[in-house]
C-alpha positions as CSV (number, residue, x, y, z in Angstrom):
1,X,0.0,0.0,0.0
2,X,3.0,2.1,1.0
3,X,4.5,1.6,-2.7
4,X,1.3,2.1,-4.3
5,X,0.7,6.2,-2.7
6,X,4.5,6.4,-3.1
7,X,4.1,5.6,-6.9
8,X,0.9,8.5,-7.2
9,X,2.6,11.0,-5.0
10,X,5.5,10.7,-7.4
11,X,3.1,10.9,-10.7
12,X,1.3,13.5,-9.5
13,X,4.6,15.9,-8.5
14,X,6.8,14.6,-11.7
15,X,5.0,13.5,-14.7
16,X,3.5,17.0,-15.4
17,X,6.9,19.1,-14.9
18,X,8.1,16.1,-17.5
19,X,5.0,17.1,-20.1
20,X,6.1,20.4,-19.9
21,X,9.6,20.1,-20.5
22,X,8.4,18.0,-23.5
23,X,6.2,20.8,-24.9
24,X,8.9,23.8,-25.4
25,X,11.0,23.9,-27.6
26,X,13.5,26.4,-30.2
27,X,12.2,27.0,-33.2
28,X,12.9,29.9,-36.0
29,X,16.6,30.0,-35.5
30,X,19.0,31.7,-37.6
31,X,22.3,33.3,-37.4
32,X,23.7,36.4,-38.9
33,X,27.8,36.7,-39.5
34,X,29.5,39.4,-39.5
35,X,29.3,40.0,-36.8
36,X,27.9,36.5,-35.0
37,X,24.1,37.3,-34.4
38,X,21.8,34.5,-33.3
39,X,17.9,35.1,-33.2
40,X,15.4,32.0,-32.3
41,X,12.1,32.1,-30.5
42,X,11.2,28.8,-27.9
43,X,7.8,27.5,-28.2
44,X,5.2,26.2,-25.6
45,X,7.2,28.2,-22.8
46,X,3.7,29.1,-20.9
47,X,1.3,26.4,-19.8
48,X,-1.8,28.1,-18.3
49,X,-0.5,27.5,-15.1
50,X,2.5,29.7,-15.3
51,X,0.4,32.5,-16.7
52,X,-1.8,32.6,-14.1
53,X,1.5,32.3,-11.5
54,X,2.6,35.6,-13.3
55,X,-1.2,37.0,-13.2
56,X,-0.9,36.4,-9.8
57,X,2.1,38.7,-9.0
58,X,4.8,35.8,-8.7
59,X,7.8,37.0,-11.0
60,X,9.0,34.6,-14.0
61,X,12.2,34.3,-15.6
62,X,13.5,32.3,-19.0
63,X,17.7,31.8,-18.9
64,X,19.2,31.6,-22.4
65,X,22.5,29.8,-22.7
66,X,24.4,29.9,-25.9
67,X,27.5,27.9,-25.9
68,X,29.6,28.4,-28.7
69,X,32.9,25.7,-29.2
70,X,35.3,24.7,-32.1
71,X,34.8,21.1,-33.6
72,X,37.9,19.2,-33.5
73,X,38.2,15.9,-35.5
74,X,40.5,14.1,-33.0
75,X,41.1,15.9,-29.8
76,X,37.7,17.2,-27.8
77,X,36.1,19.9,-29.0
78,X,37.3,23.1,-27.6
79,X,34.8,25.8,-25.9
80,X,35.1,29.4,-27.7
81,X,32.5,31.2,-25.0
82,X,29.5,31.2,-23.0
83,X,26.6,33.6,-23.3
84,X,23.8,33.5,-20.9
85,X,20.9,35.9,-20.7
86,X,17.5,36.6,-18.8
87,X,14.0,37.5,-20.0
88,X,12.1,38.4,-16.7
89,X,8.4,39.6,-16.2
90,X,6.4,40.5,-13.4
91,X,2.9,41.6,-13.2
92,X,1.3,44.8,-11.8
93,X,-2.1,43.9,-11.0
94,X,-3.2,47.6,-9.9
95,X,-1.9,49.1,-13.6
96,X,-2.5,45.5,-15.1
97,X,0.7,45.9,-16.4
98,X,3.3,43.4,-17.5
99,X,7.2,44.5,-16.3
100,X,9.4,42.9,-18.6
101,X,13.6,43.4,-18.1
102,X,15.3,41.9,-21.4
103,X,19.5,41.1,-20.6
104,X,20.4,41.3,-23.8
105,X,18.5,45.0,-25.0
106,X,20.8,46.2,-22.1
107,X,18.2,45.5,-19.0
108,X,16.3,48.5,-18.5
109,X,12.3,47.4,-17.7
110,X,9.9,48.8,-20.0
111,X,6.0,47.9,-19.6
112,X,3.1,46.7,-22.1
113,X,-0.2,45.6,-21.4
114,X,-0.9,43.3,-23.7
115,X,-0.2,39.8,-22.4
116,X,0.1,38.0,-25.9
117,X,3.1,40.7,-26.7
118,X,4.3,40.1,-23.2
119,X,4.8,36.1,-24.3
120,X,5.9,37.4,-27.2
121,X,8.8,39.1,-25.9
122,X,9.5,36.8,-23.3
123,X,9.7,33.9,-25.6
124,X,12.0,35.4,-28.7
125,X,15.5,36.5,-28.8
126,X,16.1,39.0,-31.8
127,X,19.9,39.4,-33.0
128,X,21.8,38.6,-29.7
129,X,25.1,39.5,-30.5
130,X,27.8,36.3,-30.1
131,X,31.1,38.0,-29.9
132,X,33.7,35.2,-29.4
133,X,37.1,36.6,-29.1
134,X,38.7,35.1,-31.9
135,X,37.2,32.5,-34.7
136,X,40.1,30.5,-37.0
137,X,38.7,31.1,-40.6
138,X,37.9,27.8,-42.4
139,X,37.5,26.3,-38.8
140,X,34.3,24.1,-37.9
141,X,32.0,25.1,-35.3
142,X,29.2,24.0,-33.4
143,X,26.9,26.8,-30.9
144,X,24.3,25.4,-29.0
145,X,21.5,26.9,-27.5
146,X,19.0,26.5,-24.3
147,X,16.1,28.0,-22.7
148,X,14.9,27.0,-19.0
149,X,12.5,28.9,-17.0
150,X,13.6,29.5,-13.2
151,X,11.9,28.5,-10.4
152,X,9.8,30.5,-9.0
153,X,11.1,31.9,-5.7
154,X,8.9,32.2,-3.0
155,X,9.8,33.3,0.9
156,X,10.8,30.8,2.9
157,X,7.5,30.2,4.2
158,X,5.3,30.5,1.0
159,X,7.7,28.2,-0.6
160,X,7.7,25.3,1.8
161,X,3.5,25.4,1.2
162,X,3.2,26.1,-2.6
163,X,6.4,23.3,-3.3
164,X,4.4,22.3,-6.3
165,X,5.2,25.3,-8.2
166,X,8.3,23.8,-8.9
167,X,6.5,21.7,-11.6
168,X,6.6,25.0,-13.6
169,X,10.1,24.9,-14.5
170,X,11.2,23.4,-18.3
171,X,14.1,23.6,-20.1
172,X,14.5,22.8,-23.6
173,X,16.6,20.1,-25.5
174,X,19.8,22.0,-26.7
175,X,18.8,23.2,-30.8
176,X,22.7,22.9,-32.2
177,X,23.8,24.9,-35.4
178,X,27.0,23.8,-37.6
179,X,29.2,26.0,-39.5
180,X,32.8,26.9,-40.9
181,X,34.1,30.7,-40.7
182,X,34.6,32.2,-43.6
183,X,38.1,32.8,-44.7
């Protein structure tokens, strides 16, 4: 019997933070040269549950990892950089306002009141500059890219009661792009 409630308990607190992680993904993704500008947009990144978390006041954030490294034939492949950015939202219910702070369009807030733009800008990344230091020309090279929602952080004692929130958090496969530098 023991085994049995163990087994719900754990479908009930796993299996839907697993559906949702199966649900987003990156789509639309391109990449400029010259210089290195990457643009994608991740899809299924808001169940109904985390909009009404961020209708409710409760603060989201989506991490971006690009990771950008040269293919070797022989030897590992050896990392070039790491970029990681944050799209964060939070709700003003008095102004019904969305607060939206965007890392990479240099992190000043600005507000809209629409909340299909609001998943619209939350969810897209528009010609985030990759600035490696140095690229061999003719070289091979591989950049990957990641989104994840954070947890949602709740005070101590809020966060110990409303643990299932928790399920909200995805993170998408890693999307990988091939290419050689021009000479």
């Amino acid at each position: 019997m023991k085994k049995l409630f163990a087994l719900i308990l754990f479908a009930a607190l796993f299996i839907p933070a697993l559906a949702l992680a199966e649900l987003a993904s990156i789509t639309g993704f391109s990449v400029s040269r010259s210089p290195l500008k990457v643009s994608f947009q991740v899809d299924g990144a808001f169940s109904r549950d985390i909009e009404e978390a961020i209708k409710s006041g409760l603060p989201a954030s989506f991490n971006f990892i690009i990771k950008l490294e040269k293919v070797n034939t022989i030897f590992p492949n050896e990392s070039v950089g790491e970029w990681e950015f944050r799209h964060t939202v939070k709700y003003n219910s008095l102004r019904d306002e969305y607060e939206l702070t965007l890392d990479e369009s240099g992190g000043k807030p600005f507000k809209v009141s629409d909340a299909h733009e609001m998943k619209r800008l939350m969810a897209s990344c528009q010609e985030v500059p990759v600035q490696p230091a140095h690229l061999v020309p003719g070289a091979h090279y591989r950049m990957r890219v990641k989104a994840e929602l954070d947890s949602i952080d709740l005070p101590q004692p809020l966060g110990a009661v409303l643990f299932f929130l928790e399920a909200f958090d995805f993170e998408t496969d890693w999307h990988y792009y091939d290419f050689t530098h021009a000479i």
